[in-house]
ROLO-325307 format. One record per atom (N, C-alpha, C): residue in one letter; x, y, z. Coordinates in steps of 0.1 Angstrom, whole numbers, plus 5000, padded with zeros to 4 digits. Example, Ala and Ser with C-alpha at 12.3 -4.5 7.8 and 13.67 -1.06 7.14 Angstrom:
2
a513249435078a512349555078a513249675078s512849785071s513749895071s512950005079
This chain:
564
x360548177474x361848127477x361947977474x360847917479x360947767475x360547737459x359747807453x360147807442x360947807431x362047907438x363047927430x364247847433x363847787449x365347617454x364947517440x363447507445x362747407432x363147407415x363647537414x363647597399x365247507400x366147547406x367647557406x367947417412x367247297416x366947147419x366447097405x365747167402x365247087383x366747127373x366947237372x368147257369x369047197366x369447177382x370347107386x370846937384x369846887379x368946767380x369446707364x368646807353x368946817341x370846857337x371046877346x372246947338x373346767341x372946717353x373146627355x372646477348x371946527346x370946387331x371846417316x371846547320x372446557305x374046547305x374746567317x376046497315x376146377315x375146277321x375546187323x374946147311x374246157299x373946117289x375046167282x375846257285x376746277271x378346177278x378246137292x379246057287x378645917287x377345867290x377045717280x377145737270x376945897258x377745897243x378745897241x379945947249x381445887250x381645817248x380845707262x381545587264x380845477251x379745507244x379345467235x380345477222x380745577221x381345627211x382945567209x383745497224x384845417225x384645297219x383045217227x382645127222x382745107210x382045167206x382045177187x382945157181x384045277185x385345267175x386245077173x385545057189x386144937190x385144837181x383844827178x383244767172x383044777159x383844907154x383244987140x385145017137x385544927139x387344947135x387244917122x387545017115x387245047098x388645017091x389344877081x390344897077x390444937061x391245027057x391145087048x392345007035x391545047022x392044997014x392945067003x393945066999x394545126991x395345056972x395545106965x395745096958x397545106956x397945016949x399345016947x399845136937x400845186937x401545256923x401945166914x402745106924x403944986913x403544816917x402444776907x402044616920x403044576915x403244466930x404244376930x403644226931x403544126921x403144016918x404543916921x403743826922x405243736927x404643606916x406043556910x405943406904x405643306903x405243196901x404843056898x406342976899x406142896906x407142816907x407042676900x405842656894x405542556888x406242486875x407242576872x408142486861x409742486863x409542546877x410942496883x411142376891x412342336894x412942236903x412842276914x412042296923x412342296938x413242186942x414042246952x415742136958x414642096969x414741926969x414141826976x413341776972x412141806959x411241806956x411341716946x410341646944x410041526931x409041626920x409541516907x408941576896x406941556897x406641496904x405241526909x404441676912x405641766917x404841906924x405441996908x406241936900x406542066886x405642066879x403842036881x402842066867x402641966860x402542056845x402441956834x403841916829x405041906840x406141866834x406541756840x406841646830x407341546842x408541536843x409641596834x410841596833x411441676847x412241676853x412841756866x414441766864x414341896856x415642006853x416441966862x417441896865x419041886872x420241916865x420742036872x422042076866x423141976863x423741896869x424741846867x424341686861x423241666859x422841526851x422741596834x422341726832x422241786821x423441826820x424141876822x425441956821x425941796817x426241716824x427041546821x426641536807x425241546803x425041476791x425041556779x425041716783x425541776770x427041756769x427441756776x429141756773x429341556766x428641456774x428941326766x428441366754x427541406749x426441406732x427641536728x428241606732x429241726724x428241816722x427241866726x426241926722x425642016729x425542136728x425142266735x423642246737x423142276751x422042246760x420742356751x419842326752x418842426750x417342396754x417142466765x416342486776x414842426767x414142336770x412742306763x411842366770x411642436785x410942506790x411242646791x412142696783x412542856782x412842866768x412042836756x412642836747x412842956738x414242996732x414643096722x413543196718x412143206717x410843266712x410443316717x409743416710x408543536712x407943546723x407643406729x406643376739x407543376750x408843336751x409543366764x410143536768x409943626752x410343756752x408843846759x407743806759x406643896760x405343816759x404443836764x403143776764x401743866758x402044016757x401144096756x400844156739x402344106733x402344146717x403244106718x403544126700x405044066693x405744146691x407344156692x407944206691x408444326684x408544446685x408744546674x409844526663x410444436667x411944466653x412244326656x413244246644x413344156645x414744106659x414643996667x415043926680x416043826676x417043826678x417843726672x418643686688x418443496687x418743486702x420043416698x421243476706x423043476703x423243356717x424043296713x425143256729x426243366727x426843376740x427643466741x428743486730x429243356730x430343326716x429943376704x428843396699x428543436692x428143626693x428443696703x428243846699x430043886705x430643816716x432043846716x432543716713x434443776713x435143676707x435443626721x435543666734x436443616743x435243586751x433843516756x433543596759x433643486778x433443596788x433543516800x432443566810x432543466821x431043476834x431443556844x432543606847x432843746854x434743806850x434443886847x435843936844x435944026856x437443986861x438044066871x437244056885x436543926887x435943966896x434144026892x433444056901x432444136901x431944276912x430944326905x431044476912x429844516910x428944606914x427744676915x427844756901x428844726893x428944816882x429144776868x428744636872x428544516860x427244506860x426344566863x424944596862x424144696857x424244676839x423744796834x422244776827x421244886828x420144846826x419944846806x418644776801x418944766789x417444836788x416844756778x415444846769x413944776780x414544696792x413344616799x413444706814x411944756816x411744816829x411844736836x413144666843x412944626854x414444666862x414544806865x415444916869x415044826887x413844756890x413944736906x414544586903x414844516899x415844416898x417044446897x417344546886x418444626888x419144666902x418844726907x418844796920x419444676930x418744586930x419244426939x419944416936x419944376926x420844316918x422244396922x422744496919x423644586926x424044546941x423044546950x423144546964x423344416967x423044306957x423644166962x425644176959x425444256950x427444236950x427844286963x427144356972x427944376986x428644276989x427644196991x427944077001x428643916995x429643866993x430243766985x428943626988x429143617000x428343487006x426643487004x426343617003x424743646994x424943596980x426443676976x426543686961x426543536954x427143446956x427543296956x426543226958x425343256968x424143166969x423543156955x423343286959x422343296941x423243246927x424243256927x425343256915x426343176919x426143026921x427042956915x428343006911x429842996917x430543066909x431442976902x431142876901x432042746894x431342756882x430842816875x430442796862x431342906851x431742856835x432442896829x432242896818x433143006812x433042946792x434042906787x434542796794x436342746787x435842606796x436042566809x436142456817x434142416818x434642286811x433342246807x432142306805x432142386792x431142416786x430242386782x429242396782x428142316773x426842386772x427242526774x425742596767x424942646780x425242576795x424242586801x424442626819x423542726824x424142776834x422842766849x422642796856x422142746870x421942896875x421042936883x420843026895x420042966908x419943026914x418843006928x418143146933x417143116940x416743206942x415543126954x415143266964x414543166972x413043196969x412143096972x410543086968x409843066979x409443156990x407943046994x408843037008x409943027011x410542987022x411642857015x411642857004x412342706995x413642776982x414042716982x415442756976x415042686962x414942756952x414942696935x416042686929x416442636917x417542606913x416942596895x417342796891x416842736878x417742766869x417442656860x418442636845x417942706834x418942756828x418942776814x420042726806x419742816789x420642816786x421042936782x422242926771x423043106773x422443136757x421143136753x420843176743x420243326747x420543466742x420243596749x419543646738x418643746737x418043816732x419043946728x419043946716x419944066711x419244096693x419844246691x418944296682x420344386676x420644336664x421744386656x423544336664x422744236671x424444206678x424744286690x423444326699x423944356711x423044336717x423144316730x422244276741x421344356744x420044316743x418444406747x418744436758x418644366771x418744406779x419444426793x419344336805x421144346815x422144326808x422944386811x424444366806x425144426813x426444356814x427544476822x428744596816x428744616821x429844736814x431244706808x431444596811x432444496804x431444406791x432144436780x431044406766x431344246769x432444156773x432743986773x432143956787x431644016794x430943956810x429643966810x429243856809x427543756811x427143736821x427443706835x426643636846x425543786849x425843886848x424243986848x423443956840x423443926827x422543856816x421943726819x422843676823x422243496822x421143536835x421943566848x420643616860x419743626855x419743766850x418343816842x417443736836x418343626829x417443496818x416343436828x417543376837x416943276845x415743346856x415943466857x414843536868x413643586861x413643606847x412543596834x412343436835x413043306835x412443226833x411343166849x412243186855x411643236868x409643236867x409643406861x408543456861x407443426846x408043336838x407143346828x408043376816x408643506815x409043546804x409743676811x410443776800x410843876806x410143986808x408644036799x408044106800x407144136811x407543956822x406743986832x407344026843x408844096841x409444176848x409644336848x408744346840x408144516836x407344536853x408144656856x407144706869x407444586885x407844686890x407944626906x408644686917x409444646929x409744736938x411344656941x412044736946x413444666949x413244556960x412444566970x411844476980x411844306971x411344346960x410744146959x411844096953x412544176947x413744086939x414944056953x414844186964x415644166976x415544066988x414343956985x413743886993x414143716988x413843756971x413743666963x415643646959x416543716963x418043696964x418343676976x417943676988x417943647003x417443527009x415943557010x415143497019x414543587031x415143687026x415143797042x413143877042x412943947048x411843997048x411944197046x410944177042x411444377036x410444507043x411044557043x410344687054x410644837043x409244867039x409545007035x408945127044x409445307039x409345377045x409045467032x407645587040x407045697030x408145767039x409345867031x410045937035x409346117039x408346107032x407546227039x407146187054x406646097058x406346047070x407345957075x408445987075x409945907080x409845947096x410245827101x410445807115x411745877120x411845947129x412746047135x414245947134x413945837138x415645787141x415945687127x415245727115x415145657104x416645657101x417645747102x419045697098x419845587108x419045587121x419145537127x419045367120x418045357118x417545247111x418145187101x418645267096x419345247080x420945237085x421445287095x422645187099x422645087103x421945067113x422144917120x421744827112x421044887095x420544747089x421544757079x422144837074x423644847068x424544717078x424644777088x425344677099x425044507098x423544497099x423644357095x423444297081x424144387071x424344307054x422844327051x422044427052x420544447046x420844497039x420044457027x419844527010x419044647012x419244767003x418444897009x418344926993x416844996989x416945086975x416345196982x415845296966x414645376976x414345456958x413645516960x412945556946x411945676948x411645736932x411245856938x409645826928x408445896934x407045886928x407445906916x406445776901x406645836889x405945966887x406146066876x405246176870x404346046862x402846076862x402245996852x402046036843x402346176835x402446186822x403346206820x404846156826x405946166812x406746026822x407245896813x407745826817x409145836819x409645796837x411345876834x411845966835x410546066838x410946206839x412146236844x412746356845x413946366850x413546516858x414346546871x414246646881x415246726877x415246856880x415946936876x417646896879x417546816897x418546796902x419246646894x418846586884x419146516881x419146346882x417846386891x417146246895x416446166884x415646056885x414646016877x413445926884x412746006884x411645976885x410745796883x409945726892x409445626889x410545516889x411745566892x413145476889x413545416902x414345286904x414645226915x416145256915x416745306927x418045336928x418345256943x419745166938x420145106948x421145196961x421245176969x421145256985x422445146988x423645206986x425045136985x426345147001x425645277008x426545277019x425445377027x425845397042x425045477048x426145497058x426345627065x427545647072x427345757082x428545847088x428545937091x429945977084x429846137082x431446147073x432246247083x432846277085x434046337090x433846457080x433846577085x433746687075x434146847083x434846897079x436247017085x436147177078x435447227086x435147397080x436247477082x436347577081x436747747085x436647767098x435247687099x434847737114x433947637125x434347567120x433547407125x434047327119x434247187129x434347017123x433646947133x433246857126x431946747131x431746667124x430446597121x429946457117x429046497103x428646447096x427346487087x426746357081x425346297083x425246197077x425146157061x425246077058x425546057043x424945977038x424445917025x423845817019x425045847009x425345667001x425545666987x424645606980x424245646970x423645546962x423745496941x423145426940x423645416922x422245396918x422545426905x421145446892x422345326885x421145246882x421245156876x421245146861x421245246856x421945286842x423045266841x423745326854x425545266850x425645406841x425045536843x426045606834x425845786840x425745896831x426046026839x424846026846x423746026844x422246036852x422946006866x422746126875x423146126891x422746296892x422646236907x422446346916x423146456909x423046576908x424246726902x423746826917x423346756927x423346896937x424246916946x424046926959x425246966970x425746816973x427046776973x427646636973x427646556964x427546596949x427546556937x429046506938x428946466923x430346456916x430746566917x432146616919x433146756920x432246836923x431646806932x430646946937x432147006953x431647126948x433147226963x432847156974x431447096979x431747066996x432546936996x433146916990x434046746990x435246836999x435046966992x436847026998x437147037015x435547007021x435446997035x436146887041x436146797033x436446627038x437546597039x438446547046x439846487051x439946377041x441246397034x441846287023x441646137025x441946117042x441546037045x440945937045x439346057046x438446027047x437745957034x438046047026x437746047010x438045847009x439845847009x439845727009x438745627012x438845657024x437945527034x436945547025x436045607021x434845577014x434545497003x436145536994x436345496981x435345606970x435845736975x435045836970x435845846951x435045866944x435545866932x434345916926x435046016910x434146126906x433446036891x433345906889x433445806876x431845866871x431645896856x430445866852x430045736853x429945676863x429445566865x427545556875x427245636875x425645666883x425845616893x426845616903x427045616917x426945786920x426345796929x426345926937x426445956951x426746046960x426446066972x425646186976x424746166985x424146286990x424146287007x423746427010x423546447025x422146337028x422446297043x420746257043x419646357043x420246467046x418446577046x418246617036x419146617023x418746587006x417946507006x418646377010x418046237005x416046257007x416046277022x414946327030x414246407020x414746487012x413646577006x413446556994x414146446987x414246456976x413646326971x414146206980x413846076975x412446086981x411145976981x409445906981x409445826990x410545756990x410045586998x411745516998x412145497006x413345377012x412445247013x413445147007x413244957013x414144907015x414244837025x415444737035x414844617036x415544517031x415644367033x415944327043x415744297057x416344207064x416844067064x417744087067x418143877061x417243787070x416943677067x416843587074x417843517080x417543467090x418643397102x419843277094x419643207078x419843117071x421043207060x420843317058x421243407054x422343407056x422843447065x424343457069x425043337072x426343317070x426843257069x427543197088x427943137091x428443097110x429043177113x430043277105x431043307111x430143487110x429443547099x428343627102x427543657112x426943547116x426243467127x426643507139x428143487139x428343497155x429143657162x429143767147x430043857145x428743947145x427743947140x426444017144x424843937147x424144037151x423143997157x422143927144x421643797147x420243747138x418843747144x418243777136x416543777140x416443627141x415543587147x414243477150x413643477145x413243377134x412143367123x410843247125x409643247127x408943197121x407743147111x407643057104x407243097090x406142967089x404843017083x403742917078x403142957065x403042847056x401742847048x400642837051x399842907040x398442907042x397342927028x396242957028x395443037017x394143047025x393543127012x391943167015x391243077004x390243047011x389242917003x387743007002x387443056991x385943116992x385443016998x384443077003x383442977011x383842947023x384942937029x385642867038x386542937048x387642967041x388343047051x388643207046x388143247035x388143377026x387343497032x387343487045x386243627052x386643757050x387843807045x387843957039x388143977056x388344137049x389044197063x387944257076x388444287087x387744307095x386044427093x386144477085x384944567078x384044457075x384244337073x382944197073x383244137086x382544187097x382344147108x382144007104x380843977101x380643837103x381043677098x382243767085x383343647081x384343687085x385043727089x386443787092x386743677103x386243627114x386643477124x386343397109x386343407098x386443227089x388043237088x388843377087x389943357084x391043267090x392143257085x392843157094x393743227103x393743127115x394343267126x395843187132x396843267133x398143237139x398643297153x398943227164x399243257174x400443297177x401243367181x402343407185x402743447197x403643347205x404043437223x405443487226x405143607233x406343657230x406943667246x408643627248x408543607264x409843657270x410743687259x411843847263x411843937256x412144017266x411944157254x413544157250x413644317241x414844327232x415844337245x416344327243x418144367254x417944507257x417944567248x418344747248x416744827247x415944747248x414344797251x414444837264x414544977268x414145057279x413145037288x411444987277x410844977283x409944787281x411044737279x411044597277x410044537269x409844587258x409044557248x409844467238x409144397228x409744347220x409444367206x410644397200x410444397183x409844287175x408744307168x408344227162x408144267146x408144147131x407844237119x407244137114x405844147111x405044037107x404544097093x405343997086x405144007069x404343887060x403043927056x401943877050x402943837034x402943737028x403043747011x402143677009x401843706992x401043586987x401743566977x401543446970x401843366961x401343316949x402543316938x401543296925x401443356919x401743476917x400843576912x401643646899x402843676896x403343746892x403243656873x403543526875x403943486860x401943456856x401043476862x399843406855x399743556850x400343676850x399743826844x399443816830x399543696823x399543706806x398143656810x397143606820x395743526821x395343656830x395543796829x395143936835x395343886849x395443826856x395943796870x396943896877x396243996884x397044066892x396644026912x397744136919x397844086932x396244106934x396344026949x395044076959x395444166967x394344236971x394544306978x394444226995x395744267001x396244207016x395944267026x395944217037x396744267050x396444187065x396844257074x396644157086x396344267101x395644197107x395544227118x396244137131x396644237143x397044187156x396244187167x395744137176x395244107187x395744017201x395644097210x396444057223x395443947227x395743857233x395043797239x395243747258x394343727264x394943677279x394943537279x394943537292x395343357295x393443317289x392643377293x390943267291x391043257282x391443417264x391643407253x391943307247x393743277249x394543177248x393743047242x393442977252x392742867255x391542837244x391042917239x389642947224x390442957215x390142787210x391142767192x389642707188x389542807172x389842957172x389143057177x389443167180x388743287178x387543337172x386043287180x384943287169x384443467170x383543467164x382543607160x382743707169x382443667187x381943757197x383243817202x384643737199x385943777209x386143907195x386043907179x386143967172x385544167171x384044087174x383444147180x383144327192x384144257200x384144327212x385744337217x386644337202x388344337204x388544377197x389444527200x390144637190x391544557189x392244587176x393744527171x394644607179x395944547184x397144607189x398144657177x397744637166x398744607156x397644607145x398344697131x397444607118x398744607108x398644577096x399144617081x399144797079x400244837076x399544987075x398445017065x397944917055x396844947048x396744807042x395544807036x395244677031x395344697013x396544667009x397144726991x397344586984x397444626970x397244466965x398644476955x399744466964x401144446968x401344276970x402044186962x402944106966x403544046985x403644196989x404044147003x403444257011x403044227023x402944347030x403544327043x404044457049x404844447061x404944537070x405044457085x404844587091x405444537109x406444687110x407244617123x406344727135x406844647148x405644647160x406644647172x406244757180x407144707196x405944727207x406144557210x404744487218x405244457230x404944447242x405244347256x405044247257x405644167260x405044017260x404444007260x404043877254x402343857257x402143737246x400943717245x400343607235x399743697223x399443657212x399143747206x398143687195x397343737187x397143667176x397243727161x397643697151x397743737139x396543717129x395643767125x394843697113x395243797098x395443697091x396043747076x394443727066x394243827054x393143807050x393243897038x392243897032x391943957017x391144057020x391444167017x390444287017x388344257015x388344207005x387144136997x386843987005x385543947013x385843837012x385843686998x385743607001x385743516988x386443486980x387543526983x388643566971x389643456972x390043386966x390743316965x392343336966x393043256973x394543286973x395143196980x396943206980x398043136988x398643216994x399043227008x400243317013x400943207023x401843337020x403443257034x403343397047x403043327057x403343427066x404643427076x405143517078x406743497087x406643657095x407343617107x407443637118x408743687123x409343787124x410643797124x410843867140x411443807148x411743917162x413043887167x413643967177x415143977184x414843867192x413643787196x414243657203x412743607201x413143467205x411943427204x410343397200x410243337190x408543427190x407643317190x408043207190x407043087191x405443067188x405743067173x404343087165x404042957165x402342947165x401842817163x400342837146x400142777143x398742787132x397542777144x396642797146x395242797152x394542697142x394542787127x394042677119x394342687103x394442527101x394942597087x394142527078x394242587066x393542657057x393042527048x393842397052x393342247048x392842167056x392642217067x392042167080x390742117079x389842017077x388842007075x388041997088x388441997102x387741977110x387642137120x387742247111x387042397115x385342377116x385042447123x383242457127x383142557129x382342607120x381642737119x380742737131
């Protein structure tokens, strides 16, 4: 008998050793995840490279920061002196040639560069006004400029930032025309002139659907001179041209993995004047492809109203959500499924209602679909949020603005270039930004606060003729407490033995990366970084929340008194 107590006390003993060994493997195994937080890297479809600003005029700026130019492009000192000399302007840093058409080869057929006067007789910078339908695409893949481009005519006071509307072809002429666009957190102002690229007497590429109206063209010039040339606007996403007409910051969505209240989302940012596209995955062996339903493939389509419609059965009336959107061809290519052009379910809709929409059957590549089409049919949605500078006072006080804060920075091999958290032991070289957050949203239930912290880098887009493509990005979040706080910066051991509250959803070598967060107050930390360490680079980081977010630098990236 005592044998067998003895037998069933060893037993007992062991069964106890060995639970409690399997949860020091547990609790090992939490540990770990927290020490072994793996971020993953991904590959872009469509990279998005962003520009050189080095041969434009930054507004404020001396001819010191434009390069190897000492001359500093002013519109109205230029515009005075071509009109005193009688003599039509022509751009010395955009010139007429090969090299401003393409960087990768020469031209297939011969390029003959017209001023407007020369392909029409009448010709003008907006007839009747302007519309989302003076935006037609030509022989240059850049259908995601297109797309913005569209969604900037919503808004007048967007529309006029970028486009100057005091310019003309009758009242002081002289060859030469102005845009803006915003850079870096900085407002550019660039010139050209109206010499266009055309082949047998018609325009290569933007143009509007009125043959005598240019300001889509000239845009286009100036956002090729922008970037280098025009070929270096082959390939991109509706996001960077929507940021780069704004200022605002951009949030996309994999519509297979769409968030439950995502129409949700897509009103209230309709509501506050946000630019929206959305696009469907290219086929990689056929460029363009076309879907049975009459989509296209790899294509950027601008995202023009978002609603709920009033709609009246036989045997039910109720609500149905809606999307419109346009193909930036400007021509029959559109949707042909349920809510097409003259498709029967229109016969549901109250006349009314039709009105209010401004429903019309035009071969014009405006379409409307249901959203649970949209849902199945479209890849990926992107929305621009404006920045707070964006809107205009009387905007301002008629809807709600975000709280922005914004810093430069870069990665210094050697220095502050530690690659992402996967290099434990450089990842604290990076440079780190603090953020405290101290109301939550108004309508936060559980008093958290919205936050959208968007990584860019800079540079990148016009050096692509020197093979220069993006880096690969992204960023990490971390809470910190009050002891935290107080450690500027953040060395090895806090890295160490601290899981992120927040990351980048992947670390892609995208132009911008972005990613929104609902946090509780708190202090927090941000560190932005390069997948790879050593890598060289410039970024702008900003900070976007429903109130306050009081960012500070920990350290920046010219700081010479960091200590390893």
């Amino acid at each position: 008998m005592d044998e067998l107590k003895g037998f069933f006390r060893q037993a007992g003993q062991e069964f106890l050793n060995a639970a409690g060994q399997a949860a020091m493997g547990a609790a090992k195994d939490v540990v770990g995840s927290v020490i072994n937080e793996i971020f993953v890297k991904k590959e872009s479809e469509t990279k998005r490279i962003l520009p050189s600003i080095k041969n434009m005029r930054v507004l404020g700026e001396t001819s010191s920061n434009l390069g190897p130019y000492s001359e500093v492009q002013d519109y109205e000192t230029l515009l005075k002196n071509s009109l005193m000399n009688g003599s039509l302007f022509e751009d010395p840093l955009f010139p007429a040639s090969n090299e401003s058409l393409m960087f990768s080869r020469r031209p297939d057929r011969h390029i003959e560069w017209l001023r407007p006067h020369e392909i029409v007789d009448n010709p003008q910078f907006f007839v009747e006004g302007y519309s989302r339908f003076d935006v037609q695409q030509g022989e240059l893949g850049d259908c995601w400029l297109l797309a913005a481009t569209a969604n900037l005519t919503q808004e007048s006071s967007l529309f006029f930032r970028v486009i100057p509307p005091e310019q003309s072809f009758e009242e002081n002429y002289a060859g030469i025309f102005h845009f803006r666009f915003w850079q870096y957190g900085k407002w550019v102002d660039v010139i050209i002139d109206d010499r266009l690229p055309t082949s047998r007497g018609e325009l290569l590429y933007m143009h509007s659907a009125e043959k005598n109206e240019f300001w889509s063209a000239l845009l286009e010039k100036a956002y090729a001179k922008l970037h280098g040339s025009y070929e270096a606007l082959k390939g991109g996403t509706t996001c960077e041209a929507m940021e780069d007409f704004t200022g605002g910051v951009s949030e996309w969505y994999d519509l297979k993995e769409a968030p439950g209240n995502l129409f949700s989302i897509l009103q209230k940012a309709a509501e506050r004047n946000s630019m929206m596209g959305c696009s469907l995955e290219a086929d990689p062996n056929v460029t363009e492809a076309e879907t049975p339903q009459g989509l296209i493939r790899g294509h950027a389509y601008s995202i023009t109203k978002v609603c709920m419609i009033d709609i009246v059965t036989p045997n039910r009336q109720g609500k149905i959500p809606m999307i419109r959107m346009r193909n930036p061809w400007g021509n029959e290519a559109e949707w042909n499924g349920p809510w097409s052009d003259s498709s029967p379910e229109w016969r549901y809709i109250p006349e009314d209602q039709k009105q209010e929409i401004g429903l019309n059957f035009d071969r014009d590549g405006e379409f409307w679909m249901s959203f649970q089409d949209f849902l199945s049919h479209f890849d990926r949605v992107e929305l621009c949020n404006l920045s707070p500078d964006s809107l205009s006072d009387q905007q301002q006080s008629a809807k709600r603005k975000w709280e922005m804060s914004m810093y430069e920075g870069e990665w210094t091999p050697g220095v502050t270039a530690g690659g992402c958290r996967n290099f434990l032991d450089t990842f604290w070289h990076n440079p780190q930004y603090i953020i405290t957050l101290v109301d939550p949203d108004e309508e936060d239930e559980e008093g958290n606060c919205t936050v959208i912290v968007a990584l860019m880098q800079k540079n990148r887009r016009s050096k692509r003729n020197q093979g220069m493509e993006c880096l690969t990005i992204g960023f990490a979040i971390y809470n910190l407490n009050d002891h935290e706080l107080a450690v500027r910066p953040q060395g090895l051991s806090f890295f160490k033995y601290k899981s992120s509250v927040g990351r980048s959803p992947h670390f892609i070598n995208t132009r911008e990366v972005c990613a929104r967060f609902n946090l509780p107050p708190g202090h927090y930390l941000i560190v932005p970084s390069t997948f790879d360490p050593n890598e060289e680079g410039e970024f702008l980081i900003r900070v976007f929340s429903e109130s306050q977010n009081n960012m500070e630098c920990v350290y920046n990236a010219n700081a010479e008194e960091f200590v390893y």
